[in-house]
LOVEX-961504 format. One line per 10 residues: number of its first residue (from 1); for each residue x, y, z of C-alpha. Coordinates in nm, 4 decimals. Example, Ala and Ser with C-alpha at 12.3 -4.5 7.8 and 13.67 -1.06 7.14 Angstrom:
// residues 2
1> 1.2300:-0.4500:0.7800; 1.3670:-0.1060:0.7140
This chain:
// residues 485
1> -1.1290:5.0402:-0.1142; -1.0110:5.1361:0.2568; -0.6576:5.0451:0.3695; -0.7574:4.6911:0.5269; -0.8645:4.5818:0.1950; -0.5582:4.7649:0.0049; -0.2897:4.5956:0.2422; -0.4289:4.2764:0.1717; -0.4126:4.3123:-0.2052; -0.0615:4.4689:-0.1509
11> 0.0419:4.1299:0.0619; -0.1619:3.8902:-0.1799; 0.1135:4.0923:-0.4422; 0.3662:3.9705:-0.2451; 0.3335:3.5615:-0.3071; 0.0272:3.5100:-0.0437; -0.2002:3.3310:-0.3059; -0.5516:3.5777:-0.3867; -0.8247:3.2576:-0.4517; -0.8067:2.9890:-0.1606
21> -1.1290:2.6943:-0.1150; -1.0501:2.5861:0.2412; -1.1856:2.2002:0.2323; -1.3239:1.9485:0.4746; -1.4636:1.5692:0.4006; -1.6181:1.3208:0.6096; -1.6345:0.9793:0.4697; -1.6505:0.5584:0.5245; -1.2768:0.5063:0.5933; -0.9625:0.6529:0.5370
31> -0.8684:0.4637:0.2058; -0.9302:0.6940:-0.1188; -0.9530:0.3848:-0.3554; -1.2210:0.1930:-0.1670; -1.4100:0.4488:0.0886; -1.6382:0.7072:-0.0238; -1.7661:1.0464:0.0814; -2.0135:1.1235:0.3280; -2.0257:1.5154:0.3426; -1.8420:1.7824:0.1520
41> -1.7799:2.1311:0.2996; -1.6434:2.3808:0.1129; -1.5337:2.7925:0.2389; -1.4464:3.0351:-0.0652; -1.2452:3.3097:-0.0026; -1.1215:3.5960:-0.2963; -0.9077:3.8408:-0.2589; -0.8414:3.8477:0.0815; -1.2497:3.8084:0.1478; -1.4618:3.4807:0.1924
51> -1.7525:3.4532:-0.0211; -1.9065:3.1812:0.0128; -2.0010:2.8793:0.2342; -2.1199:2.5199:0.0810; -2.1694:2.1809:0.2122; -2.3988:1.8868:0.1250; -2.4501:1.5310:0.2714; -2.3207:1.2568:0.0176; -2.4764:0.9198:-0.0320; -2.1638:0.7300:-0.0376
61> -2.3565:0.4630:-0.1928; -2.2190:0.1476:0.0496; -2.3162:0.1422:0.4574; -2.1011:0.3606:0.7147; -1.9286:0.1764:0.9544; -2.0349:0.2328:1.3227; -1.7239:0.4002:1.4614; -1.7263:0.6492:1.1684; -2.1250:0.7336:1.2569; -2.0134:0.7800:1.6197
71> -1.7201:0.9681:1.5000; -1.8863:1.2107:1.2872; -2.2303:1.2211:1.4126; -2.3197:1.1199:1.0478; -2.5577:0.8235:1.0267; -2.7071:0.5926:0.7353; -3.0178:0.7340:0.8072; -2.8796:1.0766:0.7229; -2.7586:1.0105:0.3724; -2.9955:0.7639:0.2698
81> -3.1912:1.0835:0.0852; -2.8870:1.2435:0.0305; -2.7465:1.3365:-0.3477; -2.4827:1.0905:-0.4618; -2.1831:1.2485:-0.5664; -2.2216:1.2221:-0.9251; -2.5163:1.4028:-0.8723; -2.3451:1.7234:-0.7357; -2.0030:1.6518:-0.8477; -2.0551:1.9866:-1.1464
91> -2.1461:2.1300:-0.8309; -1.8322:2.0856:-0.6443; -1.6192:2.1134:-0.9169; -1.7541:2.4606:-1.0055; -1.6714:2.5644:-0.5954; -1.3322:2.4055:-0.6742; -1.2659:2.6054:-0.9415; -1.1947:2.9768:-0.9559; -1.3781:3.2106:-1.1943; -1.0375:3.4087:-1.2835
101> -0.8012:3.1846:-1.5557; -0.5649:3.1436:-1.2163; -0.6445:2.7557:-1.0031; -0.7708:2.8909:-0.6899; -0.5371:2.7444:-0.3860; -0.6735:2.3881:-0.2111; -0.6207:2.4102:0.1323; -0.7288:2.1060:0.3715; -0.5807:1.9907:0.6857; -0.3912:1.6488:0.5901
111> -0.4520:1.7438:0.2366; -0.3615:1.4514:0.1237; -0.6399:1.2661:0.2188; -0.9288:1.5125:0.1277; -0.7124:1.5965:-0.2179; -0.7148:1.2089:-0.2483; -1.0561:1.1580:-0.2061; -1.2106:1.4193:-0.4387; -0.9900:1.3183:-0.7463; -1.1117:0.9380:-0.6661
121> -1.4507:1.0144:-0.6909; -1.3900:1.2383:-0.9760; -1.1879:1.0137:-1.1421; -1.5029:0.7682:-1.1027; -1.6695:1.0089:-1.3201; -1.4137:1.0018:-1.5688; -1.3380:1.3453:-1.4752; -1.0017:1.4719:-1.3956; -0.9220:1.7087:-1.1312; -0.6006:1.8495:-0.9795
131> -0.5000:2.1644:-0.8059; -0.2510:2.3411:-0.6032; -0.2370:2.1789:-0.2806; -0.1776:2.3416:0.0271; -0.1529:2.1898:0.3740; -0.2456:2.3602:0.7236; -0.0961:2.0623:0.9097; 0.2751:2.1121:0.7352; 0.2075:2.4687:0.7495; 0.1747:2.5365:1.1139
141> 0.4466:2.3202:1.1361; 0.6848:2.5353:0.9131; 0.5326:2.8446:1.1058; 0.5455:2.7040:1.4446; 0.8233:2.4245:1.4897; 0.8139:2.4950:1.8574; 0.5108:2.2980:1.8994; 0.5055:1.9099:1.8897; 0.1007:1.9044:1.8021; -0.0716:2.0040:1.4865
151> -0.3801:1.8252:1.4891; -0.6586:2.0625:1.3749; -0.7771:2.0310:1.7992; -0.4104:2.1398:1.8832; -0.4083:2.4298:1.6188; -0.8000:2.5775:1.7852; -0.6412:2.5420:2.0883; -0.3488:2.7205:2.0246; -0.4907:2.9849:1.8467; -0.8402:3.0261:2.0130
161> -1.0563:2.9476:1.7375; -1.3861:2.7546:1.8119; -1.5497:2.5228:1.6031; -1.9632:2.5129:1.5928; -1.9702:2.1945:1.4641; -1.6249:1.9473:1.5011; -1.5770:1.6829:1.2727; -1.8637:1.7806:1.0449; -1.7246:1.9042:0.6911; -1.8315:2.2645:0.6939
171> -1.7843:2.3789:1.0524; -1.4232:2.2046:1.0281; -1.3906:2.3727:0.6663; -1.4294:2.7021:0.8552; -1.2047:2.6560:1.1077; -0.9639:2.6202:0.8690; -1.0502:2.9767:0.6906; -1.0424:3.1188:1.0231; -0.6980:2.9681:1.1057; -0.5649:3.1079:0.7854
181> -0.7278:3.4925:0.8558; -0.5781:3.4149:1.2464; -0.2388:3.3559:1.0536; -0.2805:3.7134:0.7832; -0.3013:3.8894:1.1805; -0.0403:3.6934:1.3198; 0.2368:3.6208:1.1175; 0.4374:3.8789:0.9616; 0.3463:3.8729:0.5660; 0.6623:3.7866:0.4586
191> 0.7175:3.4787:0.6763; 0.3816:3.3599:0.6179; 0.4075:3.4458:0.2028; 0.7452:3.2317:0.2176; 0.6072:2.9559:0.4136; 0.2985:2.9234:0.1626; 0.5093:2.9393:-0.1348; 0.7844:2.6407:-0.0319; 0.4857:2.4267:0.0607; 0.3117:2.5483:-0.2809
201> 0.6422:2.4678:-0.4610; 0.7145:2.1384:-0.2479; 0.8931:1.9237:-0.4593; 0.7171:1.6038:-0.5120; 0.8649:1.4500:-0.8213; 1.2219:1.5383:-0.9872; 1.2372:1.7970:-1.2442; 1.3123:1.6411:-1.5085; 1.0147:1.4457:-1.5044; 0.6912:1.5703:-1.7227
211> 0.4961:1.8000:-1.5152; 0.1820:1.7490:-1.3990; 0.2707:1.3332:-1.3476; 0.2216:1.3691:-1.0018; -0.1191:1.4777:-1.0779; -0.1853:1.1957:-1.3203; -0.1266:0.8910:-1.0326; -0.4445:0.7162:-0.9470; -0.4881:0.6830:-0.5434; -0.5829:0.2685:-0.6168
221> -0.3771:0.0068:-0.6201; -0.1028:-0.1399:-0.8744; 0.2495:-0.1361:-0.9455; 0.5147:0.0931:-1.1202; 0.8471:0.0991:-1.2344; 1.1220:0.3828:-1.2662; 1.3279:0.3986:-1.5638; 1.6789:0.5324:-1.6041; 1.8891:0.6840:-1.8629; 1.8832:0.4956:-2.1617
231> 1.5663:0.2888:-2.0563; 1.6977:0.1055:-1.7623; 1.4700:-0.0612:-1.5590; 1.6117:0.0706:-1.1769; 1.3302:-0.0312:-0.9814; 0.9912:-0.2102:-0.9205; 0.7366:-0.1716:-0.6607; 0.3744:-0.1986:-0.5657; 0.1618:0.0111:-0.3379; -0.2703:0.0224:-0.2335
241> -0.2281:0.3769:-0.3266; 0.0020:0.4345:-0.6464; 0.0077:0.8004:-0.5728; 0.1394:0.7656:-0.2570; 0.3860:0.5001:-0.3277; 0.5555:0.7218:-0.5914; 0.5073:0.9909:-0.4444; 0.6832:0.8394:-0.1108; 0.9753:0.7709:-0.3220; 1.0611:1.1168:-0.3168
251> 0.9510:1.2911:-0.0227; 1.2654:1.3882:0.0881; 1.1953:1.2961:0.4307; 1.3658:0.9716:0.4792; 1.7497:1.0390:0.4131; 1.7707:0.7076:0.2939; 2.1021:0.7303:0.0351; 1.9676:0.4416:-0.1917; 1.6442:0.6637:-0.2369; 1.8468:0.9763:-0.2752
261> 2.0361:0.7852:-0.5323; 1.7257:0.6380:-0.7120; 1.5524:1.0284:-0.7588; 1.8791:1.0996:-0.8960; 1.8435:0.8770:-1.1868; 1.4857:0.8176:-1.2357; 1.4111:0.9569:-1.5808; 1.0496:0.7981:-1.6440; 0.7755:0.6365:-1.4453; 0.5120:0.3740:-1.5812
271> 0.2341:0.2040:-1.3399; -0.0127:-0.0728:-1.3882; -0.3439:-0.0769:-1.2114; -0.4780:-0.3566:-1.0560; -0.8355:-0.4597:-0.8967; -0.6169:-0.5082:-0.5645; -0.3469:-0.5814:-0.3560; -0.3445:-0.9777:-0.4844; -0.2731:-0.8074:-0.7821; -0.0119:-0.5738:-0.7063
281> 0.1978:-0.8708:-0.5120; 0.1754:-1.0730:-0.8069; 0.2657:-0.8361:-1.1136; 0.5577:-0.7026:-0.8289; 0.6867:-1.0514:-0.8059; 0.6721:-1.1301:-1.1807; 0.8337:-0.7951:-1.2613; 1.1038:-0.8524:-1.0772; 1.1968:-1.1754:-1.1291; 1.1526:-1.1310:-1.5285
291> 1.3236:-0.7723:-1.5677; 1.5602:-0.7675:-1.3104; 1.5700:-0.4203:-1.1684; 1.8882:-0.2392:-1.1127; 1.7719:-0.1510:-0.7624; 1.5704:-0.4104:-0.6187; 1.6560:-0.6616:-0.3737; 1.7518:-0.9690:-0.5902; 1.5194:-1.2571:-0.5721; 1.6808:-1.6109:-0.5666
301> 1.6269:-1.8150:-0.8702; 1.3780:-2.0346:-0.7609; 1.5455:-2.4124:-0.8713; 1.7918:-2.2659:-0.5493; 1.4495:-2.2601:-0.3185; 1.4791:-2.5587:-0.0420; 1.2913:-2.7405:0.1828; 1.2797:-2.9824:0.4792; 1.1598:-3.3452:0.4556; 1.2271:-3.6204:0.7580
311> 1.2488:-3.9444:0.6477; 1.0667:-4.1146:0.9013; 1.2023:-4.4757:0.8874; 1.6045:-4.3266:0.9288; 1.4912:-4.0070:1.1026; 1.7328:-3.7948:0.8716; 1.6330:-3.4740:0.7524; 1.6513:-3.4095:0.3585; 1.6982:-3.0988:0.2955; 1.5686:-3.0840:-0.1013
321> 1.5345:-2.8579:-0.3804; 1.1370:-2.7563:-0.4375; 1.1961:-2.7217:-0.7883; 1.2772:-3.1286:-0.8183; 1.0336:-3.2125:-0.5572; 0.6716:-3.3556:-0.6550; 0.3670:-3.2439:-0.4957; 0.3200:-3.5577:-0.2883; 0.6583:-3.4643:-0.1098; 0.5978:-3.0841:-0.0819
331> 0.3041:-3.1450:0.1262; 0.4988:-3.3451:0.3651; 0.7688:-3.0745:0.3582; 0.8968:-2.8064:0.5793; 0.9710:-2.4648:0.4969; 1.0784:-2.2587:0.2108; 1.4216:-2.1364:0.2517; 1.6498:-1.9239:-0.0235; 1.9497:-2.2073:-0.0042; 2.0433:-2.4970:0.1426
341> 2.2867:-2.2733:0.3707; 1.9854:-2.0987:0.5190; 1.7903:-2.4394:0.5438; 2.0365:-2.6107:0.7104; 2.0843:-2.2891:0.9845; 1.7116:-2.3029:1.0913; 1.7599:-2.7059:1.1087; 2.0130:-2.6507:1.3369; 1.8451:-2.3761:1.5446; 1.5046:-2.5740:1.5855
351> 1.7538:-2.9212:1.6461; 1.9465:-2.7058:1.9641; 1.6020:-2.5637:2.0814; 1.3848:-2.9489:2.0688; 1.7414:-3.1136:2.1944; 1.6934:-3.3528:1.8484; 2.0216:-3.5724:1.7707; 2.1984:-3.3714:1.5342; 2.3922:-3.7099:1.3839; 2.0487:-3.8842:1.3230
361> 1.9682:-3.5664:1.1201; 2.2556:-3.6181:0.9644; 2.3711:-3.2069:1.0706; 2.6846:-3.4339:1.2011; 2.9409:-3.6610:1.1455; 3.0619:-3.8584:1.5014; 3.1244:-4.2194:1.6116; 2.9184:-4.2991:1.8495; 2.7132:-4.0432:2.0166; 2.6923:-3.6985:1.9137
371> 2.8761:-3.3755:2.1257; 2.5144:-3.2547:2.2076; 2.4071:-3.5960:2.3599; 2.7726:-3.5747:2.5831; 2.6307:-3.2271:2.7197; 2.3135:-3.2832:2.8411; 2.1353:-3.1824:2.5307; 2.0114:-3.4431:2.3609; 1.8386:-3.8013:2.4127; 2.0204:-4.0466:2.2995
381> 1.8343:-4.1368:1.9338; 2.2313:-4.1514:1.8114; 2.3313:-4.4490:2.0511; 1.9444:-4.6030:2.0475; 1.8929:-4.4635:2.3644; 1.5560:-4.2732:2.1749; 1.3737:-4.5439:1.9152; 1.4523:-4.3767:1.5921; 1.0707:-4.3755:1.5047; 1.0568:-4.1477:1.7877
391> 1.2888:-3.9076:1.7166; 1.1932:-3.8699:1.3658; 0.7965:-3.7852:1.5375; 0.9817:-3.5332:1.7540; 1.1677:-3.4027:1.4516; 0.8330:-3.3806:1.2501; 0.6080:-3.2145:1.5320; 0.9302:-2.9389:1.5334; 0.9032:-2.8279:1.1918; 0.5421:-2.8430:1.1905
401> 0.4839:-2.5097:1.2694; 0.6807:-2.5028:0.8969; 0.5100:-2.7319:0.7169; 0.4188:-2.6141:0.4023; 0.0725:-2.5127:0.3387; -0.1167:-2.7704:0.1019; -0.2615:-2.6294:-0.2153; -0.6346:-2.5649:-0.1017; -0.8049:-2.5978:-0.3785; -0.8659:-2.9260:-0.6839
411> -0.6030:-2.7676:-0.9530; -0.5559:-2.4766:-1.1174; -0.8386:-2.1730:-1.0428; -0.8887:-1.8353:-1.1334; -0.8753:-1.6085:-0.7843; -1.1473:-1.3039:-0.8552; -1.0101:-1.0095:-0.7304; -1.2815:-0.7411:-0.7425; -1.1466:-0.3375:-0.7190; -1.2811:-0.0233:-0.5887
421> -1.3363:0.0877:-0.9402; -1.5079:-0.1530:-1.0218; -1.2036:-0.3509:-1.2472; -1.2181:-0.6915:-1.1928; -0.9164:-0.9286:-1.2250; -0.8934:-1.2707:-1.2944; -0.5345:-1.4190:-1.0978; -0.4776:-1.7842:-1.2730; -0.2922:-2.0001:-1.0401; -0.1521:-2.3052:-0.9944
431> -0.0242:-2.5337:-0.7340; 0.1655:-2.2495:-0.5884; 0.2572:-2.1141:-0.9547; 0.1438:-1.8250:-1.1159; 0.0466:-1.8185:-1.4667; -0.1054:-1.4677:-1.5250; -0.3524:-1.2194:-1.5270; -0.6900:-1.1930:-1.6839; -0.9576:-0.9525:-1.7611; -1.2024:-1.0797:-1.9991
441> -1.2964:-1.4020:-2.0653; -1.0528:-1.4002:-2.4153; -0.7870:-1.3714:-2.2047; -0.8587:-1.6175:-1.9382; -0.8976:-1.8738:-2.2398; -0.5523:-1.8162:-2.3371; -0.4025:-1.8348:-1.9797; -0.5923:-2.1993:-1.9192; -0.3961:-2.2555:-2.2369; -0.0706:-2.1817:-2.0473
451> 0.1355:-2.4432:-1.9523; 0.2348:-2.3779:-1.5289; 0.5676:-2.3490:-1.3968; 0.7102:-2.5191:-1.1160; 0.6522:-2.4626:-0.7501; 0.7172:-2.0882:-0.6664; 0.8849:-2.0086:-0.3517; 0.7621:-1.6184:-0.3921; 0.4427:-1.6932:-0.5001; 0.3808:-1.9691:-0.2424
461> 0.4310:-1.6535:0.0158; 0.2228:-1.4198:-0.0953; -0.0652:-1.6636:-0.1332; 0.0090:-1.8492:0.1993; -0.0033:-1.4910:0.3528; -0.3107:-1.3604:0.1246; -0.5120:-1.6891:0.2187; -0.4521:-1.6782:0.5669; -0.5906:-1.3046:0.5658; -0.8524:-1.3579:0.3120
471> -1.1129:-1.6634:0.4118; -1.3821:-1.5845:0.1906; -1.2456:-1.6183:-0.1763; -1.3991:-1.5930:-0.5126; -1.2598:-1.8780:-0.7307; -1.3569:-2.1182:-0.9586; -1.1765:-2.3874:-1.1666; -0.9652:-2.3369:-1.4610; -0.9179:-2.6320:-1.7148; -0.4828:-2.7005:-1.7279
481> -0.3855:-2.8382:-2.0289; -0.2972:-3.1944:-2.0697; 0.0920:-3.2925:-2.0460; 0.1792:-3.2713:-2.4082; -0.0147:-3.0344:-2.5392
């Protein structure tokens, strides 16, 4: 052993990690749960010494979009003979590992996204995978804070590395080796050690919560809940990425005091997965409304949701409950709104902004002609100046850009939400109400079964939204039961 080799082992002694597998993907997209991998490339270095290099095309099994072919240089063409990755996966998984009892050290730049993508597809295999993550983005910006840029193009510039082949997953994987031997030259041993070892030891859940959960968090879609002392439901949310989403909760990069607070008490963590985000809106909704978490913004009963209706022969405007209201009116209504407070506000707003008689409305009480009509502002409909019939047209065109969305389909369907796993989810609605969740056909037999609920101001919005996003659905109809059943 000479003394290069010796100082090494002496620093590698001193908390720089021995076993490091510098990684690089290329792949479809940037989403874990629903892109795939193009191209793994893989650098091995032990003890201070890299020993081996590894990459392969990947048939990602789906077509590459164009931009990603023009950013990578990586065509259909090229993978189309390509292995799939269950075909190599013992492959990488062997380069992943580390032949001593020690996990070697996963190094990636943005390692969130490459760490991300390897457990999906592993976890498509049924094959779990974690590791200790570290990443060359946060650490050149522990090591050099002076610098605003840490792209992997800032970090070769800054440190004169070259790359032979940029944005493929092997020369990029090297770079990456070579920016970590750059920083053993560099970087005194003991700064560099102690930067490594706070990234290695980065919080990312509290520690009183099992180890090795943040490991166990699928990267697809679904909700989760945190539980307090005692079982106490504090919070619900939803995320495409559950990982992340819990994950985000305590990053410590915020400052927010209510999510200080929250990672405080959070004693347990539970998750649902779903096929997709329809999913995830609709079990987040449900969950909150039925459990009531400690921490989430409170949801208004919905029998206090209210809407808009002119009646056309007075020109007043009703403002209504949805809950009492029957279809027929609904879909000549205007806008959900939490109260009647709110209702009446954005009333008022659109009245002042279309210069509509706020006493015909009935927003005001006045003999004779109404204040606004006295200013200037508004044309006459209180003293018949305006023919009522056209006021309450003016009134209507107003709040059309309100007007509730009719129910687009014949009754109650089943929305087929497909996921990147290949789960597939059955979301039973009706008329704006949503009755559940199925998975199999059992259990979509005992949801058409269910009697609906009434209108649902929170579930009207995230269907209204998803719909709007989402022309091409997969439905079909779902037999309701018969009133009295």
């Amino acid at each position: 052993m000479d003394a290069a080799d010796a100082s090494i082992l002496a620093q590698d002694l001193d908390g720089l990690p021995r076993d490091l597998v510098f990684v690089d993907l290329e792949t479809t997209g940037g989403n874990a749960a629903y892109h795939r991998i193009t191209e793994v490339g893989i650098v091995r270095v032990e003890n201070g010494v890299a020993v081996e290099e590894w990459s392969s095309l990947v048939n990602p099994e789906c077509r590459i979009p164009a931009y990603i072919e023009s950013f990578t240089g990586i065509s259909n063409e090229m993978v189309a003979a390509a292995p799939r990755f269950a075909d190599i996966a013992e492959i990488v998984l062997a380069k992943l590992q580390s032949a001593s009892q020690d996990k070697p050290v996963f190094v990636a730049h943005n390692a969130r996204f490459d760490y991300a993508f390897l457990r999906a597809e592993f976890r498509r295999l049924h094959v779990q995978f974690n590791a200790r993550v570290l990443c060359t983005v946060k650490l050149s910006r522990r090591l050099f804070p002076e610098h605003p840029r840490h792209s992997l193009d800032a970090v070769m510039e800054r440190h004169d590395l070259v790359c032979s082949a940029r944005h493929r997953a092997l020369g990029d994987a090297r770079v990456l080796s070579d920016f970590w031997f750059k920083l053993r030259q560099e970087v005194p041993a003991a700064s560099l050690a102690a930067a490594t070892q706070t990234l290695l030891r980065a919080k990312q859940l509290p520690a009183y919560l099992p180890a090795g959960l943040a490991d166990e968090l699928p990267e697809g879609p679904g909700v989760y809940r945190f539980y307090g002392i005692d079982e106490v439901l504090l919070y619900v949310g939803k995320s495409n990425c559950l990982r992340t989403g819990v994950l985000g909760h305590f990053a410590g990069e915020r400052g927010d005091s209510r999510e200080q607070k929250l990672e405080r008490l959070v004693r347990r963590i539970d998750w649902l997965e779903t096929a997709g985000e329809l999913g995830a809106m609709l079990r987040e909704a449900e969950w909150i409304k039925t459990l009531g978490p400690l921490h989430n913004r409170r949801l208004k009963p919905e029998s206090a949701s209210c809407t808009i209706k002119v009646i056309e022969k007075t020109g007043a405007a009703l403002i209504m409950s949805i809950d009492e209201a029957e279809p027929a009116e609904l879909a000549r209504s205007s806008g959900v709104f939490h109260s009647p407070k709110d209702a009446r506000k954005a009333l008022l707003d659109i009245a002042r902004a279309k210069q509509l008689c706020l006493k015909v409305l009935g927003l005001e009480e006045s003999a004779g002609s109404c204040l606004a009509y006295q200013l200037g502002k508004c044309k006459g409909a209180c003293i018949g100046k305006e023919p009522l019939i056209l006021h309450a047209l003016r009134s209507q065109m107003a709040l059309a850009p309100l007007k509730l969305k009719p129910w687009p389909f014949p009754g109650r369907v089943a929305l087929r939400e497909r996921g990147p796993l290949g789960t597939v989810e059955m979301h039973v609605v009706d008329h704006w109400a949503y009755v559940g969740t199925a998975r199999c056909e059992e259990e979509l037999a005992v949801l058409a079964a269910e009697v609906s609920g009434a209108f649902d101001a929170h579930v009207y919005r995230i269907l209204a939204r998803y719909f709007t996003n989402h022309t091409k659905l997969d439905w079909h109809a779902v037999s309701a039961p018969t009133a009295g059943a």
